[in-house]
Structures are given as C-alpha cells and as structure tokens.
C-alpha positions in Angstrom: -10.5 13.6 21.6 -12.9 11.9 19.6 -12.2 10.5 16.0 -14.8 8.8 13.8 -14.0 5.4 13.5 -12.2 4.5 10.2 -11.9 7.8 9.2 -8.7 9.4 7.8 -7.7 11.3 11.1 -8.7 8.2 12.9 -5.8 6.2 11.0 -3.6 9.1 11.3 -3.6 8.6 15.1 -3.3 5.0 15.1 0.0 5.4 13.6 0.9 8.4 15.9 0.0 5.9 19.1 1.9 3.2 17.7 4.8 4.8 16.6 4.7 6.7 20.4 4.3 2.7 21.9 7.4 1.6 20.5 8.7 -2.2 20.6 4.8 -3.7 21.5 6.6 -7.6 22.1 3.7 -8.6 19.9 3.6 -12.5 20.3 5.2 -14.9 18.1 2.1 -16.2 16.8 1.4 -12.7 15.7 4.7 -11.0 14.3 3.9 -12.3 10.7 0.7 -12.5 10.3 -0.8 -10.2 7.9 -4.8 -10.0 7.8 -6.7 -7.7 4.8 -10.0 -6.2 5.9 -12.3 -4.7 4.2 -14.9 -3.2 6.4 -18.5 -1.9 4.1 -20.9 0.6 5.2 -18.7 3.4 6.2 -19.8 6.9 6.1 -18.2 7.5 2.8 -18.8 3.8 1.4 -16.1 0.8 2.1 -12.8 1.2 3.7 -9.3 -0.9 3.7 -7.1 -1.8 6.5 -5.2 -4.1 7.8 -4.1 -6.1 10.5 -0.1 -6.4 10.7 1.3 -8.0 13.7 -1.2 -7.6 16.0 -1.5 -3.6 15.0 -4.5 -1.9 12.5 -3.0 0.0 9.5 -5.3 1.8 6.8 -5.3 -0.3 3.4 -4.5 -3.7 2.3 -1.0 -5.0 2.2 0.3 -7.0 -1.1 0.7 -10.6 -0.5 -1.2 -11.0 2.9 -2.6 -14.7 2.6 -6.1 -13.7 4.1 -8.6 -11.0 3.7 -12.0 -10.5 5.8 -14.9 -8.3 4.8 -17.1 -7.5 7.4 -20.2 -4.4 8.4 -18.2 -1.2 10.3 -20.5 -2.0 13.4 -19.1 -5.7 13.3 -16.1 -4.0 12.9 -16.0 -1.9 15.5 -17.1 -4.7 18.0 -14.2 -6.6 17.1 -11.2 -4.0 16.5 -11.9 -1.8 19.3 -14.5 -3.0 21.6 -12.3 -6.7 21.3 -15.3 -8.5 21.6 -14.7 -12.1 20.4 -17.7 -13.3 20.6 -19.3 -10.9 18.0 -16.5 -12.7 15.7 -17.8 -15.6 16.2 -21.5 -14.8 15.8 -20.7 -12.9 12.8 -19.0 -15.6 11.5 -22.1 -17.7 11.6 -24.6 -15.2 10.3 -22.6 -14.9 7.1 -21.5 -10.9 8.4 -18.0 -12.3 8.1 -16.5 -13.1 4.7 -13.3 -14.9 4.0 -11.5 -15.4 1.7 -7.9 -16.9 1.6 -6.2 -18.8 4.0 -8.2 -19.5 7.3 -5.8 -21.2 9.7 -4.5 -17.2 9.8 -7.8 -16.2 11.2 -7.9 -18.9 13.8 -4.3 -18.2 14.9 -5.4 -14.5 15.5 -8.0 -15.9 18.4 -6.5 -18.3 20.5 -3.0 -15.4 20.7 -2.8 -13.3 23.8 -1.7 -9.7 23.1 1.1 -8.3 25.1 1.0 -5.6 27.7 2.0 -3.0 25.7 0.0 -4.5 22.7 -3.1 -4.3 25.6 -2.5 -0.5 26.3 -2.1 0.3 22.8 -5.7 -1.1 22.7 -6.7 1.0 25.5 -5.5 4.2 23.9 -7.1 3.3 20.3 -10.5 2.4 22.6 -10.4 6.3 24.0 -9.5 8.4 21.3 -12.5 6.5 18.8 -16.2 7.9 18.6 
C-alpha cells in the first residue's frame, strides 16, 4: 500500500501504526519535546504536523516552543527517508525556517530512536509513495 505523502489517508495510517506499536520507549531526550512543522508545496498547498515525542502527528500542537517550515521534498528527506544531512544542508540554504526555540531542534539530532521507535520508521518508510 502506497499513500501520498502528507495526505489525509497518509496521517490516518500513521496513527493506525502507532497506535498498533504501542509503548515505542521513546528516549528521554524525546518524550517532551514538541516540534510544529509546517511543510509548503503540497499537492493541495501547505500542510501542518507535528513532531511529538519522537512520533509525526497531522497539525500543530498549542504551546509547542518551536515550529519549522520547510519544502515537502525537504520534508520527505528528513521524516521518512531520515536523512540528516539534508537537515543540515537545508538549514544552510535557507529551505529550513525556524522560528522559536532552537536548542529543541538540536536536541532532536544528537537523540537515538529506540527499536521500536526504528521499526515504526520502517513501517511509515513502506506504506509512503
């Protein structure tokens, strides 16, 4: 199965997968942090989510101390190909936009996701087009 990434049904299934995963043991570093993302040039124009402990969730949450905005192809590298370096290049071509606090961001790369958090990722990486 194949879901357009970012699309309704896509977020629909990332909650079905997470909520199938259970308890992920995301790391301490992770459990509270909360990162908005807006991602531009979607099919049907920009789209909200959200990074919550480790895990995406469509829209922005209330309160979260940092939001990115960032192209869906930058996106995409990112979230579901977990490419760091593309976060980094980003960064420094201007792609990435941030607003808030950064020390959230930072905290976000230097974490290592656990297992379960890993084939979580696997299962998201399979079921996108």
């Amino acid at each position: 199965m194949s879901l357009e990434f970012m699309s309704d049904e896509w977020f629909t299934k990332i909650v079905e997968l997470t909520t199938a995963a259970g308890d992920l043991e995301a790391p301490a570093a992770l459990q509270d942090l909360i990162l908005n993302i807006t991602v531009t040039g979607v099919n049907d124009g920009d789209r909200d989510m959200c990074m919550n402990a480790g895990n995406i969730e469509k829209g922005h949450k209330d309160g979260a101390p940092t939001t990115l905005t960032l192209p869906a192809d930058l996106a995409r590298r990112l979230f579901i190909e977990n490419d760091q370096s593309a976060g980094m290049q980003g960064f420094m071509s201007g792609q990435i936009k941030v607003e808030g606090d950064m020390s959230k961001l930072m905290a976000m790369q230097t974490v290592q996701a656990s297992e379960k958090q890993q084939a979580l990722q696997q299962q998201i990486v399979e079921i996108t087009a």
